[in-house]
C-alpha positions in Angstrom: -9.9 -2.5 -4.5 -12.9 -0.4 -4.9 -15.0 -3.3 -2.5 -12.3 -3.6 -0.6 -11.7 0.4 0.7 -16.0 0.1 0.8 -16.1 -2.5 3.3 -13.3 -0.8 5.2 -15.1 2.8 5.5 -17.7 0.7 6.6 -16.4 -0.9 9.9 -14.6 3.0 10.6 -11.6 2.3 9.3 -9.9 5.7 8.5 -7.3 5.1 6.4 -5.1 2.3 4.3 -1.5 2.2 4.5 0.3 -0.5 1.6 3.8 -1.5 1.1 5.2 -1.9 -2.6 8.3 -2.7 -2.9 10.8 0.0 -4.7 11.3 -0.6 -8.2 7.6 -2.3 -8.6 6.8 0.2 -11.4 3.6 -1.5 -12.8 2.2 -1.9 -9.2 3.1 1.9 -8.2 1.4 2.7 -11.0 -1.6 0.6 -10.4 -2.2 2.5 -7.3 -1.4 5.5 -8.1 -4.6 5.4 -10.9 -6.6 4.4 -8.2 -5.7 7.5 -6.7 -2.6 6.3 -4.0 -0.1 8.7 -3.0 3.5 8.0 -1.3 3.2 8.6 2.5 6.6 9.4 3.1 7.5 7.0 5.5 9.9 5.1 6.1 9.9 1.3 6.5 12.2 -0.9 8.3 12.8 -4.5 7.8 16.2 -7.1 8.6 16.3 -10.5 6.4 17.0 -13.1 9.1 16.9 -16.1 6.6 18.7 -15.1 3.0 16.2 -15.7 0.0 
């Protein structure tokens, strides 16, 4: 991740948005020691196609 956010600052890109899924608790957490924060958005989505 650390390479990744590097080479992103480095073309100018201002910030990085993810999407974890609620209930992901070990991948929340994962972020969140790598200093991720909830944005407080809201994200939309419609299942066209059942699982």
């Amino acid at each position: 991740m650390a390479e990744a956010e590097r080479l992103l600052v480095g073309i100018g890109c201002p910030k990085l948005n993810l999407q974890v899924r609620a209930g992901n608790e070990g991948v929340l957490a994962f972020y969140d020691a790598l200093g991720y924060e909830p944005d407080h958005t809201v994200s939309l989505g419609k299942r066209l196609i059942a699982d």
